[in-house]
C-alpha positions, -999 to +999 in steps of 0.1 A: +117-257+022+145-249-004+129-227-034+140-250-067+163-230-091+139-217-120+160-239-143+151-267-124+113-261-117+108-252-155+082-272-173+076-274-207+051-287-230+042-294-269+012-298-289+007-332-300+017-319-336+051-301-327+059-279-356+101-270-359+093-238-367+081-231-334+119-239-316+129-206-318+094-194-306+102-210-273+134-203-268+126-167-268+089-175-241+115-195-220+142-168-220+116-146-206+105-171-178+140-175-167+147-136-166+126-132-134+103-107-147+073-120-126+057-139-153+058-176-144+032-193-168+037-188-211+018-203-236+019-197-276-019-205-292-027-205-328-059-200-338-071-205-304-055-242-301-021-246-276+013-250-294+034-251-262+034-237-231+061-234-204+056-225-169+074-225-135+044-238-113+067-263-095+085-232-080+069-226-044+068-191-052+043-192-077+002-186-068-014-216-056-048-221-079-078-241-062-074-265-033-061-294-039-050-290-074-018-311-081+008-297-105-005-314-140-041-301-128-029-266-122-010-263-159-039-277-171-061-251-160-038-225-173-032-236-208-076-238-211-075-206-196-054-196-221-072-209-249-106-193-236-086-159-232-075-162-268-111-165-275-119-134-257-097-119-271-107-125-304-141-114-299-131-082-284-114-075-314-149-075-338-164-054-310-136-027-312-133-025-349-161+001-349-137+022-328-116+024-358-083+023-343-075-007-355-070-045-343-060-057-305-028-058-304-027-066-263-051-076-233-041-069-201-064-080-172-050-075-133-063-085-102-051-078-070-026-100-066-020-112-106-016-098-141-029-117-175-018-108-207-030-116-244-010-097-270-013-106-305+017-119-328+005-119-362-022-135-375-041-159-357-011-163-336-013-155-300+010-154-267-006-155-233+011-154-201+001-150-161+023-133-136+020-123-101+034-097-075+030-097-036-004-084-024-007-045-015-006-029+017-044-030+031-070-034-002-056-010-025-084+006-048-077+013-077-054-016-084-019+000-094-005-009-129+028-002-115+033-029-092+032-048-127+052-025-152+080-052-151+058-078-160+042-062-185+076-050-200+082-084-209+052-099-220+054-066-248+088-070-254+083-111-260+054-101-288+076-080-305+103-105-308+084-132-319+070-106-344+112-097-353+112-133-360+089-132-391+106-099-403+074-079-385+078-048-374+071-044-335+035-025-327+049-012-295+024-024-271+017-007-240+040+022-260+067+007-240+090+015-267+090+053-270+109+072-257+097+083-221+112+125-231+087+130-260+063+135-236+078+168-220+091+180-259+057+180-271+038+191-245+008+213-257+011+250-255-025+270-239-054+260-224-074+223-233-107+239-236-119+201-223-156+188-233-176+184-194-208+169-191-222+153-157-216+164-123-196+138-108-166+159-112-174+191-091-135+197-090-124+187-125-106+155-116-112+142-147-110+173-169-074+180-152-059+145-163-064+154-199-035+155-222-026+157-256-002+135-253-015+112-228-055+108-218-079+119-243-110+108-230-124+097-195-158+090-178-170+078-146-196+053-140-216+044-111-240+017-104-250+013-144-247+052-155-225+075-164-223+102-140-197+124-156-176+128-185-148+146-202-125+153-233-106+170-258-109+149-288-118+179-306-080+196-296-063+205-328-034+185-324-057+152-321-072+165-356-052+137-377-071+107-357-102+118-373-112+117-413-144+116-433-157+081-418-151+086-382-156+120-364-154+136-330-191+129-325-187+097-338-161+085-313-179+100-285-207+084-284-189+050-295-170+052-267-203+060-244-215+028-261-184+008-252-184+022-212-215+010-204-206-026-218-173-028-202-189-036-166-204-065-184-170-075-201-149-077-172-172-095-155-169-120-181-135-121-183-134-125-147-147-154-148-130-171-176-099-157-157-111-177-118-100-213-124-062-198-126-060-163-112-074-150-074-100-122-070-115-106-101-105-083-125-098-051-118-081-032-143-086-040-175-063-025-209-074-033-243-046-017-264-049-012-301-029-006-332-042+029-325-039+038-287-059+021-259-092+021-237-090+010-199-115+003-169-102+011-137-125-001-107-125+020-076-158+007-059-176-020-068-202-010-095-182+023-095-151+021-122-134+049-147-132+043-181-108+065-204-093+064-237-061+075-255-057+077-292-016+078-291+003+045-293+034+063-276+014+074-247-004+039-243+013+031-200+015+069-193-020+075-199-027+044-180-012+053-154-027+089-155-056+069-149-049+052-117-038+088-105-071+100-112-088+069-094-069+074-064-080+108-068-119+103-068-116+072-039-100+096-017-118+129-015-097+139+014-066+144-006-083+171-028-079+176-067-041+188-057-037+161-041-006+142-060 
């Protein structure tokens, strides 16, 4: 069967009230659905209602969703996925405010074999979008962020312009903007001195993926309890993230507060997520104005869940996260195992 041309399989859609000022809006989402990113579903909500939403469905190379679905069926699904993402979202957003690191900026939820992203605009505005890669070799636990950087890439880079095109400045999500170097420039000189607690980490898995400039915080959790813990949010060079209202002790046990729920959470989201994506979520970013907290599943009712206070650092310390899973899911490879 001949593959349609993405021009030719491209679908697009408009609220019943079509607004002109969302033209250029959509010219940028279906720029980004033609540039064969990965992404093949886009929709731009406000307030939690659909504006417009574009998608290439009709191409045989995107997901099926549900037997039997027809094409109208499967964008429906999609664009009240969307919508009850947007929701989510917003929620999220109240429940992280205590972290004090500002609002969501950007959701990311992956699966096995598909990516979901929510990120922010301004206001009430919101862009959503679903994209999909080729299944890993065998089941690969933890699921690997990379196999979805491209994807990503773009759904960040389409925020930001619709931002550029209210005279916003961009909030870098995902930190996909800075400058990959500053890492090794600023690299911190002497030892961590890490916070431990637990004994889950005999080797000092976690303790060794500790950066300033990358992973400030991580914890492993296993059937409903943490089992170990570590990190250097009292490290002098993280001292401006802190002030009178919010200290080191306050952030650690916020974050304990906000590890234990985060089973709970994805599980939700997994299921608002079914109708239009395979499998269930896991990986899971919530990125704010201020830096970013993941879950990483490695087992089921076994998952990480780390933290990083740098928006610059926002996909390396993700990353450094999946290195760490694939650390603790295969013992035989050893803490040096890399």
């Amino acid at each position: 069967m001949t593959v349609p041309e993405p021009r030719v399989a491209l679908h697009e859609e408009s609220a019943e009230q079509d607004v002109p000022g969302f033209r250029k809006k959509r010219d940028l989402c279906r720029d980004v659905l033609l540039a064969d990113s990965g992404i093949y579903h886009v929709a731009h909500y406000t307030s939690g209602v659909l504006d417009f939403a574009l998608d290439l469905l009709a191409q045989t190379t995107a997901p099926p969703t549900g037997d039997g679905d027809d094409l109208a069926e499967r964008r429906d699904i999609h664009r009240r996925v969307g919508a009850q993402l947007v929701y989510r979202a917003t929620e999220l957003n109240r429940r992280l405010w205590e972290l004090q690191t500002g609002a969501l900026i950007r959701l990311v939820a992956q699966t096995a074999t598909g990516l979901v992203f929510c990120n922010s605009v301004v206001g009430s505005e919101h862009v959503i979008g679903f994209g999909s890669a080729p299944a890993a070799p065998g089941d690969a636990t933890p699921v690997d962020p990379a196999r979805f950087d491209a994807v990503d890439r773009a759904a960040s880079g389409l925020a930001t312009d619709l931002r550029r095109l209210m005279r916003q400045r961009s909030q870098n999500p995902g930190g996909w903007l800075t400058d990959t170097t500053r890492a090794a420039q600023q690299t911190s000189d002497g030892p961590l001195h890490p916070r431990v607690s637990g004994s889950a980490d005999p080797d000092g898995v976690l303790a060794a993926a500790l950066r300033p400039d990358g992973l400030h915080y991580l914890s492993h959790h296993r059937a409903g309890e943490q089992t170990a813990t570590a990190d250097i949010l009292a490290h002098p060079e993280l001292a401006p993230f802190f002030n009178r209202g919010v200290t080191v002790a306050d952030r650690r046990s916020r974050y304990q507060r906000l590890a234990a729920d985060l089973s709970l959470l994805v599980l939700q989201i997994s299921r608002d997520l079914r109708r239009a994506v395979d499998g269930d979520v896991a990986r899971l970013v919530l990125d704010v104005e201020m830096g970013a907290v993941y879950y990483s599943r490695l087992t089921p009712g076994d998952y990480l869940f780390g933290v990083t206070l740098d928006q610059d650092a926002v996909s390396q310390a993700d990353h450094a996260l999946w290195t760490v899973g694939r650390r603790l899911v295969e013992p035989a490879a050893g803490p040096s195992g890399r």
